[in-house]
KOLNU-892319 format. One record per atom (N, C-alpha, C): residue number from 1; residue in three letters; atom name; x, y, z. Coordinates in Angstrom, 1 decimal. Last residue first. Layout:
N
(NUM "ALA" "CA" (X Y Z))
...
% end
This chain:
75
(75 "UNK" "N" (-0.4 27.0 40.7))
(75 "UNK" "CA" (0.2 28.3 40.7))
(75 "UNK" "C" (-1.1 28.8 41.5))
(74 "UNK" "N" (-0.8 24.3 40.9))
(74 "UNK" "CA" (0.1 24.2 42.0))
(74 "UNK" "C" (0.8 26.0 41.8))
(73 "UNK" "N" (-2.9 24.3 39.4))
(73 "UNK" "CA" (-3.2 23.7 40.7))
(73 "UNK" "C" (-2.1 24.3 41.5))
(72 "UNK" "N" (-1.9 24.7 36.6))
(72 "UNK" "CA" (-2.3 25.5 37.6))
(72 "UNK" "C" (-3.2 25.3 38.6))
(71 "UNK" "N" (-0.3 21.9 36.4))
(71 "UNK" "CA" (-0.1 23.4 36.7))
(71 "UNK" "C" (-0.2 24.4 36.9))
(70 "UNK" "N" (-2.6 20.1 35.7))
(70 "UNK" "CA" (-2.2 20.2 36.8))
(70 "UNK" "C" (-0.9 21.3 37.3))
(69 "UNK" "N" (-3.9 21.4 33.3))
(69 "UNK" "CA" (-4.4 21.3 35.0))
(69 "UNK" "C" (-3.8 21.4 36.0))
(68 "UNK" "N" (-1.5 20.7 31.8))
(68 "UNK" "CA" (-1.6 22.1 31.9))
(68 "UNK" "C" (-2.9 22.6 33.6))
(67 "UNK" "N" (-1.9 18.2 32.0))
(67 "UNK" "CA" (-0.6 18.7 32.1))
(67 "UNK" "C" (-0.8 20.1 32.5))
(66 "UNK" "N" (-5.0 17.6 30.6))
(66 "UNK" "CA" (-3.7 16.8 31.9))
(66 "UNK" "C" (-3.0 17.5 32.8))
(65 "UNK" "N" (-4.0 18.2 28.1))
(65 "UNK" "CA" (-5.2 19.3 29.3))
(65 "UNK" "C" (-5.2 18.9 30.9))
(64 "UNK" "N" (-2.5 16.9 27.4))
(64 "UNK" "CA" (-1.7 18.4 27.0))
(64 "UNK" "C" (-2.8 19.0 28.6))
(63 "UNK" "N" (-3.8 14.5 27.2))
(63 "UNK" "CA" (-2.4 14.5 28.1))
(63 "UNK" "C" (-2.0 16.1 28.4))
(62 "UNK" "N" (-5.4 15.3 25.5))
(62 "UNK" "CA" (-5.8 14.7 26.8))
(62 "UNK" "C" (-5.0 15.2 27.4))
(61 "UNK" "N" (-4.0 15.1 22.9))
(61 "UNK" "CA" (-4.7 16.4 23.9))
(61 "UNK" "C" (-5.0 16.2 25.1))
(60 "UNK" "N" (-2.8 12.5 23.0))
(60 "UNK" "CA" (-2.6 13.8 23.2))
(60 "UNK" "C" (-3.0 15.1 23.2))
(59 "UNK" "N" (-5.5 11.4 22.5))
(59 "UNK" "CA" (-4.7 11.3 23.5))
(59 "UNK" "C" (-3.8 12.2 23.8))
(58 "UNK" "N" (-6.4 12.1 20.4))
(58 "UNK" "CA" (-7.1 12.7 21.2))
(58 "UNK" "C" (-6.2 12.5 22.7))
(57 "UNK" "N" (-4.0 11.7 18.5))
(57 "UNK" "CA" (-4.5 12.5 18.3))
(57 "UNK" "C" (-5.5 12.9 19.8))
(56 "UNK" "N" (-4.8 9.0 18.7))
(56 "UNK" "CA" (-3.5 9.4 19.4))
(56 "UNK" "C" (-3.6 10.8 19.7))
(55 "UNK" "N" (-7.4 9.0 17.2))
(55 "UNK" "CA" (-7.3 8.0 18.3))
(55 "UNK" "C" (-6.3 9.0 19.3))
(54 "UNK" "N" (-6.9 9.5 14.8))
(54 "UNK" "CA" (-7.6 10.5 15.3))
(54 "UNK" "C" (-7.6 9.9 17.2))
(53 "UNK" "N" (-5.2 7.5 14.1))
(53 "UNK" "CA" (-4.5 9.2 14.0))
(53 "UNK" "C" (-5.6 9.9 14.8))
(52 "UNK" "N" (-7.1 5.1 14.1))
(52 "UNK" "CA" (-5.7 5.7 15.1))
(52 "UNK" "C" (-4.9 6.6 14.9))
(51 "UNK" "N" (-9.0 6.1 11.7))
(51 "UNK" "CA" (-8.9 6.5 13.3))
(51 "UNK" "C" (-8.2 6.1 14.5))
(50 "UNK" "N" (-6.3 6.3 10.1))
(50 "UNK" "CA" (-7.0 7.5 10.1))
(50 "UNK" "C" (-8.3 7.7 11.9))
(49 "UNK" "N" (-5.9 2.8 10.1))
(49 "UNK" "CA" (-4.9 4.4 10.2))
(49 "UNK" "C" (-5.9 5.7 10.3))
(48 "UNK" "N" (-8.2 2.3 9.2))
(48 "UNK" "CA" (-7.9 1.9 10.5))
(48 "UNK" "C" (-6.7 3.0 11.4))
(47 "UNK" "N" (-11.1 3.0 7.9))
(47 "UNK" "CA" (-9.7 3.2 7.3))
(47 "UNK" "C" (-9.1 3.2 8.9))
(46 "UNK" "N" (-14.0 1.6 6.2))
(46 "UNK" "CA" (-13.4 2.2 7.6))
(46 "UNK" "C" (-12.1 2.1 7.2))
(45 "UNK" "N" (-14.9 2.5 2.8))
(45 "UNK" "CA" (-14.7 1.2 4.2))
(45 "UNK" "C" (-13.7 2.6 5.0))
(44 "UNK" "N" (-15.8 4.2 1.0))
(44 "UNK" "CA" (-16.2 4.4 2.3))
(44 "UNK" "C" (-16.0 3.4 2.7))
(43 "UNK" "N" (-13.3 4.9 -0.8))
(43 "UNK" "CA" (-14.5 3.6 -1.0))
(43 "UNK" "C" (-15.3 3.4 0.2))
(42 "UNK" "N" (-11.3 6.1 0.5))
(42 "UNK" "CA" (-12.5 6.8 -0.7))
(42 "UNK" "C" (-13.2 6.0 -1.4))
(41 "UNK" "N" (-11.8 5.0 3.5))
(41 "UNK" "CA" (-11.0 5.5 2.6))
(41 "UNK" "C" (-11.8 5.7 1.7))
(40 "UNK" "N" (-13.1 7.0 6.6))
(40 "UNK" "CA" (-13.0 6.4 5.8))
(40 "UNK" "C" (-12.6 6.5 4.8))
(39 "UNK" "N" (-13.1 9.0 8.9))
(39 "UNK" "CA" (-12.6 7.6 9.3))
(39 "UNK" "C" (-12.8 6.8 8.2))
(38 "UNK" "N" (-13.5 11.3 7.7))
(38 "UNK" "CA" (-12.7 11.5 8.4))
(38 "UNK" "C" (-11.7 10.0 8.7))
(37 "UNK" "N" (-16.0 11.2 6.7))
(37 "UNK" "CA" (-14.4 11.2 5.5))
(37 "UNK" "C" (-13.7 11.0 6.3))
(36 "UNK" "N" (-18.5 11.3 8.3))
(36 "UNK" "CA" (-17.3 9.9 8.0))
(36 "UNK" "C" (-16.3 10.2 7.0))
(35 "UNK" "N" (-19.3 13.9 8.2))
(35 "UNK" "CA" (-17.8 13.4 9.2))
(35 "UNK" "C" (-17.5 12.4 8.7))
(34 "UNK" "N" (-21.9 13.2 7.3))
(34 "UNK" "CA" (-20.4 14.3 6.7))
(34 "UNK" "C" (-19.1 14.6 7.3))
(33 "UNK" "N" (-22.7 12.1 8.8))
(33 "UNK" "CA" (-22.6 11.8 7.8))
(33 "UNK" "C" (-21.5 12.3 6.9))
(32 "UNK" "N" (-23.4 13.4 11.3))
(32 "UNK" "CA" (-22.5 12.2 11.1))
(32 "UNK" "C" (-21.9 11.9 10.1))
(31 "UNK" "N" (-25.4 15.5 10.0))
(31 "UNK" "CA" (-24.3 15.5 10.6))
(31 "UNK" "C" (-23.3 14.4 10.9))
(30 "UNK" "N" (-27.4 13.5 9.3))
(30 "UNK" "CA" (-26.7 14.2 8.4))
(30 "UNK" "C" (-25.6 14.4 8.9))
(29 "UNK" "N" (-28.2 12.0 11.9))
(29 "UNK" "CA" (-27.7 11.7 11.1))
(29 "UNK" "C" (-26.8 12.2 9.7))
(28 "UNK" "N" (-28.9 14.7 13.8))
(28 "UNK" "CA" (-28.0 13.8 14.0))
(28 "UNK" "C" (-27.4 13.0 13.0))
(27 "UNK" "N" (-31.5 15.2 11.4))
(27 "UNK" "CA" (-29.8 16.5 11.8))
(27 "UNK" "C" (-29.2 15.5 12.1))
(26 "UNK" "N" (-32.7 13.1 12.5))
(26 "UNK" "CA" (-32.7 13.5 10.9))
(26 "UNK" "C" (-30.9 14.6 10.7))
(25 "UNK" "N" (-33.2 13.6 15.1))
(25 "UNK" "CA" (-32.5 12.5 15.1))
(25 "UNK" "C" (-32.0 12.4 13.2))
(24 "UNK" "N" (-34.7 16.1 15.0))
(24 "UNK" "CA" (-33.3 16.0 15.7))
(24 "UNK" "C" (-32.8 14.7 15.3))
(23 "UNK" "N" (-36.3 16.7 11.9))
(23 "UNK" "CA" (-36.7 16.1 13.3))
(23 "UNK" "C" (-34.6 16.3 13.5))
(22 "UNK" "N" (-35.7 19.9 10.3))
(22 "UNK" "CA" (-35.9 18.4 9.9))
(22 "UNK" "C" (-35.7 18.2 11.8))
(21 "UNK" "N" (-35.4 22.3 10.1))
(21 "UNK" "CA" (-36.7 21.9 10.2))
(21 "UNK" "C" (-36.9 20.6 10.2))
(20 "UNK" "N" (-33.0 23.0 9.6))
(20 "UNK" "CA" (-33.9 23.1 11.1))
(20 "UNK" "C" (-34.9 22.7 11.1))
(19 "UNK" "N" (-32.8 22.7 6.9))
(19 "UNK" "CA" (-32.1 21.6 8.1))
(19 "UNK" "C" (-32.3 21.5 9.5))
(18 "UNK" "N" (-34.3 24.6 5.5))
(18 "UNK" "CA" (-34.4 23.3 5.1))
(18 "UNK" "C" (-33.9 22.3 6.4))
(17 "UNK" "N" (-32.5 26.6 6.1))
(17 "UNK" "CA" (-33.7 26.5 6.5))
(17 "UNK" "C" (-34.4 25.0 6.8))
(16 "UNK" "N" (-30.0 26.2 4.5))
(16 "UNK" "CA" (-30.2 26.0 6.2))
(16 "UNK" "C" (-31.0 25.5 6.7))
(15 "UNK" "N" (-31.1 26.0 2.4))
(15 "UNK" "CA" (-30.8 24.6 2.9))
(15 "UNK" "C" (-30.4 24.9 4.3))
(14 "UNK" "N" (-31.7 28.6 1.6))
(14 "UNK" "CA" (-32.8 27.7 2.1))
(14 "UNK" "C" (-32.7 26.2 2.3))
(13 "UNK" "N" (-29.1 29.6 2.3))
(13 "UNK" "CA" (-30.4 30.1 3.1))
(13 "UNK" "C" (-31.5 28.7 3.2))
(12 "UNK" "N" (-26.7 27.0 1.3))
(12 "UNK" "CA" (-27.7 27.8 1.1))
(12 "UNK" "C" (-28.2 28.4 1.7))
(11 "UNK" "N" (-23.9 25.9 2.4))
(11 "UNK" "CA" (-25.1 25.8 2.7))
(11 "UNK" "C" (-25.5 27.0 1.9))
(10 "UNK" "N" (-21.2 25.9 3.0))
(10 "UNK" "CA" (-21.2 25.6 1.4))
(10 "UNK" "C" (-23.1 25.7 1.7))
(9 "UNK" "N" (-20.6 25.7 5.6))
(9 "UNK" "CA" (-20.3 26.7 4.9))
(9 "UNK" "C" (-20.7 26.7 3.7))
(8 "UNK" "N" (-21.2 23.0 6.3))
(8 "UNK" "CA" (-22.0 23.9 6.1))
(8 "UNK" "C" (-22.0 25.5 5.6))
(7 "UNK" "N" (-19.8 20.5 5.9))
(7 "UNK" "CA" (-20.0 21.4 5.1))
(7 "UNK" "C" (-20.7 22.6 4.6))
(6 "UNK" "N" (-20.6 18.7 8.2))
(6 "UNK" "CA" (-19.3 19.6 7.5))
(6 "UNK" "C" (-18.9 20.6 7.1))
(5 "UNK" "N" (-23.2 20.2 10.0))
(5 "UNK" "CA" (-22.3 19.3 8.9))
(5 "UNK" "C" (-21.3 19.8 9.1))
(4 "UNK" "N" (-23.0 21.2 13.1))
(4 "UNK" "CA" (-24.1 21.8 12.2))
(4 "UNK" "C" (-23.1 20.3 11.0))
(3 "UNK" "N" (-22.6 20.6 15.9))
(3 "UNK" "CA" (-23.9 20.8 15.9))
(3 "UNK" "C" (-24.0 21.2 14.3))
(2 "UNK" "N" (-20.3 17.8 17.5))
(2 "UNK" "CA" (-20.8 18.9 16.5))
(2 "UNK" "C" (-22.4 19.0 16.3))
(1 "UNK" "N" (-20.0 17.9 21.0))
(1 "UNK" "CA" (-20.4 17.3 19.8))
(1 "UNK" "C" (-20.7 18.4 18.7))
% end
């Protein structure tokens, strides 16, 4: 799980500061928050294509870490 925003490169010192100090469930939610671009269109509704790209997307990595286990099992 991600541990800092999106956009934390773009942070300040004292908006770092600022973000450790907030309770854990306050971070949890920022952090989420700056992911939803991910799964929504630029009217923040859910965008259905974008999370079955991220959907397949994880499938095939699955499959990649799958594949690559089970070859070196057998080296």
């Amino acid at each position: 799980m991600r541990d800092k925003p999106a956009d934390w490169d773009t942070y300040s010192l004292k908006q770092i500061e600022e973000f450790y100090l907030k309770p854990y469930e306050e971070e949890r939610e920022i952090i989420n928050q700056s992911y939803l671009s991910l799964i929504t269109d630029e009217n923040g509704n859910l965008d259905a294509l974008k999370i079955l790209e991220i959907i397949m997307d994880l499938q095939d990595r699955v499959e990649d870490l799958e594949t690559e286990c089970v070859r070196k099992d057998y080296f």
